[in-house]
C-alpha positions as CSV (number, residue, x, y, z in Angstrom):
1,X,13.2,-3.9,19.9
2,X,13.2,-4.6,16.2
3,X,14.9,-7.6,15.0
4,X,16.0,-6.7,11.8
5,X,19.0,-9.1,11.2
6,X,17.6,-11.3,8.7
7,X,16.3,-8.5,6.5
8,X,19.7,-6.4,6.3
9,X,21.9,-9.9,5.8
10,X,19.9,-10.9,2.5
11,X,20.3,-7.1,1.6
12,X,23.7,-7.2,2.5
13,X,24.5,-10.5,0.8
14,X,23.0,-9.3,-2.6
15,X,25.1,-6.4,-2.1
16,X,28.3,-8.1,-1.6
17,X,27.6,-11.1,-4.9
18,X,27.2,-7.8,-6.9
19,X,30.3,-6.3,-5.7
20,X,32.3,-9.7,-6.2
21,X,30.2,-10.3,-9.8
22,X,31.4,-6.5,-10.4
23,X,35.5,-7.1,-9.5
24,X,35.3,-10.8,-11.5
25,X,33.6,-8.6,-14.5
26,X,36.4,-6.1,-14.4
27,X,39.0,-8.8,-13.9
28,X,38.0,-10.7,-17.1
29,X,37.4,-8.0,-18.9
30,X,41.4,-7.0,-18.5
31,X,42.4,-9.9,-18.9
32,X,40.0,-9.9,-22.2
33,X,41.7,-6.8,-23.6
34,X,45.4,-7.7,-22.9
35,X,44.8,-10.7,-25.1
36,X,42.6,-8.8,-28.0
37,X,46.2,-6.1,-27.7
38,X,48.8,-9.0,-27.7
39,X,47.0,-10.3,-31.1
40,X,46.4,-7.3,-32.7
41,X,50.3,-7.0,-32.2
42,X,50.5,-10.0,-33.5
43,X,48.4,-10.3,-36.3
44,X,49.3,-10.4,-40.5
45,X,49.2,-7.7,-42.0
46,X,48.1,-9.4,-44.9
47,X,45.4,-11.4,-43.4
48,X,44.1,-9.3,-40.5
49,X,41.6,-10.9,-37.9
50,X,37.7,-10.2,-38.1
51,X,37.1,-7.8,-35.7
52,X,33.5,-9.0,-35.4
53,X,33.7,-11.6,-32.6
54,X,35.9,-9.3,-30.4
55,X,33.3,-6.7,-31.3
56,X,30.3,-9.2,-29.8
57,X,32.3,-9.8,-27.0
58,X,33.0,-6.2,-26.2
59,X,29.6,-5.8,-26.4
60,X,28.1,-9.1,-23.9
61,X,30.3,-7.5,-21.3
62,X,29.2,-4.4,-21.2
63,X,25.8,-5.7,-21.2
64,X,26.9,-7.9,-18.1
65,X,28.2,-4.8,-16.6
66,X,25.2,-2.7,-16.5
67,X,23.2,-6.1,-15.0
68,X,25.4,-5.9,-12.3
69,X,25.1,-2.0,-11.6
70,X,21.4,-2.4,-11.9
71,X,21.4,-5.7,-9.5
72,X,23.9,-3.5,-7.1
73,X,21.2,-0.3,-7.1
74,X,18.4,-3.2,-6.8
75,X,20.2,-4.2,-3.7
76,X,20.4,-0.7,-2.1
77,X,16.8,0.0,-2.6
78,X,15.5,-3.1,-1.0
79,X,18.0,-2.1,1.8
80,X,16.1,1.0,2.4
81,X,13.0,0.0,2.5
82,X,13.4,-3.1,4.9
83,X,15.3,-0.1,6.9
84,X,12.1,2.2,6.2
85,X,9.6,-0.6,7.3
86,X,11.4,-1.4,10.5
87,X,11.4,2.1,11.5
88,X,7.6,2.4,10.9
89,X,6.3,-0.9,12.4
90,X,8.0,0.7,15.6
91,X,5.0,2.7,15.7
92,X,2.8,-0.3,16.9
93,X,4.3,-0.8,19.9
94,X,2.2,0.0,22.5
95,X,-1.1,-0.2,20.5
96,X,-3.4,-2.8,20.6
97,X,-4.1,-4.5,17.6
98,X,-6.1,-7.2,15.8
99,X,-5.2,-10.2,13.9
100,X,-5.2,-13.9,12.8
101,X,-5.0,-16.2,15.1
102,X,-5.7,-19.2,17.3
103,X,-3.4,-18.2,20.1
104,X,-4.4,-15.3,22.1
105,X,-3.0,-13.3,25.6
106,X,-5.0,-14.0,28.9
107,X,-3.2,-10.2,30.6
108,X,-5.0,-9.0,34.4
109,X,-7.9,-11.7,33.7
110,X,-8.8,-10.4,30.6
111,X,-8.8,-12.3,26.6
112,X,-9.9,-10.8,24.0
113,X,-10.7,-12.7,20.5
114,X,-13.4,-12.8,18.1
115,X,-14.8,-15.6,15.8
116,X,-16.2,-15.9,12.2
117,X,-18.7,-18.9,10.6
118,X,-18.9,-19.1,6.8
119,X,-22.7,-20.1,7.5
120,X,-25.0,-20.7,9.7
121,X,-24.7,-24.0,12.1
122,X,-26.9,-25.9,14.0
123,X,-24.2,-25.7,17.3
124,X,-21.0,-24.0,18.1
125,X,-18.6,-24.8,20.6
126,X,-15.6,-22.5,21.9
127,X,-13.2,-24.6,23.9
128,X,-10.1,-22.8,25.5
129,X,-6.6,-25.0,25.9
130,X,-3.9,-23.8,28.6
131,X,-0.4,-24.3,27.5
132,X,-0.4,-27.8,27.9
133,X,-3.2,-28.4,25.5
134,X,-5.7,-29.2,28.6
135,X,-9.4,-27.7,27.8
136,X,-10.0,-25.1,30.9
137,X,-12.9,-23.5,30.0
138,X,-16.2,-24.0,26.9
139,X,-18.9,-21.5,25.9
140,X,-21.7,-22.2,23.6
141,X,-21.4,-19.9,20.7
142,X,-23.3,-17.9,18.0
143,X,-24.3,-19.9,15.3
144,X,-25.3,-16.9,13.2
145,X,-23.2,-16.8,10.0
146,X,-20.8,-14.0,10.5
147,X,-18.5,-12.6,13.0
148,X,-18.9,-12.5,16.8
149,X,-16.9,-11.6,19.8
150,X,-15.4,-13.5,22.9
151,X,-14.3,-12.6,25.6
152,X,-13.3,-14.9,28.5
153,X,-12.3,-13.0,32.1
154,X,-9.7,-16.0,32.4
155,X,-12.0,-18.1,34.6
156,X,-12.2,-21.9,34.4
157,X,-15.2,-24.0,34.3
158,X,-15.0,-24.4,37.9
159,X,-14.3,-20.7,38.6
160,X,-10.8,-20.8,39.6
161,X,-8.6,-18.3,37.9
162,X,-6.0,-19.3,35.6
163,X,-2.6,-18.0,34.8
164,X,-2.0,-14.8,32.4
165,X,-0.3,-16.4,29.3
166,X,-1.4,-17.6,26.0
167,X,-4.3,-19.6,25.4
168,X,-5.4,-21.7,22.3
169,X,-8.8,-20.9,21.1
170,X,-10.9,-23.7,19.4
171,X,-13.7,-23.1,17.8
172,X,-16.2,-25.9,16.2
173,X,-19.1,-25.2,14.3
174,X,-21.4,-28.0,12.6
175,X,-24.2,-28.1,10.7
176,X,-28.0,-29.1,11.0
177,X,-26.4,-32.7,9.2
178,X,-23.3,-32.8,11.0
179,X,-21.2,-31.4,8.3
180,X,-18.5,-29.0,9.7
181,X,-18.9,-25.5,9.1
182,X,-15.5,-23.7,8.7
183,X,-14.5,-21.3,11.3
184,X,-11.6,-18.4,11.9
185,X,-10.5,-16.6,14.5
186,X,-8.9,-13.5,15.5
187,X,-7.4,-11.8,18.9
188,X,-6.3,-8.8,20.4
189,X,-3.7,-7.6,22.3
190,X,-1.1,-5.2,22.6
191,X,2.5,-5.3,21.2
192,X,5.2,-5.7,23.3
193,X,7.7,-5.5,20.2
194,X,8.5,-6.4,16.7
195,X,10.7,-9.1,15.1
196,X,11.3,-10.9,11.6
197,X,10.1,-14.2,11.0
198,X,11.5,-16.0,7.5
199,X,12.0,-12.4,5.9
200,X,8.1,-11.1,7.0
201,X,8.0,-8.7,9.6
202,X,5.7,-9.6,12.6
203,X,4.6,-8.3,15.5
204,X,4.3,-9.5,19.2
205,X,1.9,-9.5,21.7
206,X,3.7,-11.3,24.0
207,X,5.4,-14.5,22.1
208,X,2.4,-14.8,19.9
209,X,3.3,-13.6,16.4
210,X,1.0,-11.4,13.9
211,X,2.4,-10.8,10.6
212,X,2.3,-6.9,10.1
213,X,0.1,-7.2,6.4
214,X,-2.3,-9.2,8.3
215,X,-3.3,-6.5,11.0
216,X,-7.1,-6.0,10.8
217,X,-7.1,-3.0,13.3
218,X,-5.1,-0.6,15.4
219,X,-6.6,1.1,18.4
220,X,-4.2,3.3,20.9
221,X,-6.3,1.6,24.1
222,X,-5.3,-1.5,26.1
C-alpha cells in the first residue's frame, strides 16, 4: 500500500497558505480601494492628491496577486506529480530489486547482497549481525578492488539455521599497512510495498527501506 500522507499534506498545506494569502489579498485590497474612493470624495478641488502613490500601490498588489496565482498553480502541479510517482512506484512491488544498504532479508534460507572495495586490500572480512547485533556467521572476502557478490544460505558458523529476518552486513577491508580500505554494500530483495520517509519515497523489502532514486536494478524474479 502506498503511504502517500506526508506528500499530499505539504501539497495540500501550500495549497491552502495560497488560498488564505489569496482571500487576505482580496480583503486588503477592498479595504484599499474604499479608502482611495472616500478621499477622492474628499479631496480639494483646488489642491487635488498625487495620484502617484495610489498608482504604486495599485500596482504592488497586483504584482502580489499574480505571486499567489503562480504559488497556487505551483502547488497543484507538485500535487500531481507526487500523485503521478505514487502511482508508478506501485509498479515495484513484487520485483526484486537492488539497492544501498547494510541491512538485508534472510527469506526461505536465502540473503542476497553484494560488496564493493575502492582498492585492493591485503584482507577482507564479512561478518553477519542477527537483530540483536550478535555476529552469527564470517566469510573471508575478495580483496580485489571492485564489486563482488555474497550470498549467505542463512547458516551459522556452527551450521544451525537461523531465523528469516533482517541481517546487518559488515564488511572490513584493510590494507597491506593496516590502513582501512573503504567499503559499500548493496542487497536484494523483493518489495513487499512502498511508503514515504521525510517527503522521499522508499520502498520495502520487508521493514528495510530503499529510497526509489537509489535503485541499482529491477529484475521480475524472486
Amino acid at each position: 500500500m502506498v503511504d502517500s500522507v506526508s506528500n499530499s499534506k505539504a501539497a495540500t498545506d501550500a495549497a491552502t497558505k495560497a488560498s488564505q494569502s489569496s482571500t487576505k489579498l482580496s480583503s486588503d485590497l477592498n479595504s484599499f480601494l474604499t479608502l482611495l474612493t472616500s478621499q477622492l470624495k474628499n479631496q480639494d478641488p483646488l489642491s487635488p492628491m498625487d495620484s502617484t502613490q495610489f498608482t504604486n500601490q495599485l500596482v504592488q498588489f497586483s504584482q502580489v496577486e499574480q505571486q499567489i496565482n503562480i504559488n497556487s498553480n505551483l502547488s497543484n502541479l507538485i500535487g500531481l506529480t507526487q500523485q503521478n510517482i505514487a502511482s508508478n512506484v506501485v509498479n515495484y512491488i513484487g520485483k526484486t530489486i537492488e539497492g544501498p544498504s547494510n541491512q538485508a532479508p534472510l527469506i526461505n534460507g536465502n540473503l542476497r547482497a553484494s560488496y564493493s572495495l575502492e582498492s585492493k586490500a591485503a584482507s577482507v572480512n564479512i561478518a553477519v549481525k542477527n537483530a540483536a547485533g550478535d555476529i552469527v556467521f564470517t566469510k573471508n572476502g575478495d580483496p580485489e578492488s571492485g564489486v563482488h557478490e555474497f550470498n549467505w544460505d542463512g547458516k551459522d558458523s556452527n551450521g544451525i539455521q537461523q531465523k528469516d529476518g533482517n541481517y546487518t552486513l559488515e564488511v572490513t577491508a584493510l590494507a597491506a599497512d593496516g590502513s582501512t580500505i573503504t567499503t559499500s554494500t548493496t542487497v536484494f530483495g523483493k518489495v513487499t510495498g512502498v511508503t514515504s520517509v521525510n517527503n522521499v519515497t522508499t520502498l520495502l523489502l520487508g521493514s528495510i527501506g530503499i529510497p526509489v532514486n537509489t535503485v541499482l536494478a529491477v529484475t521480475d524474479g524472486g
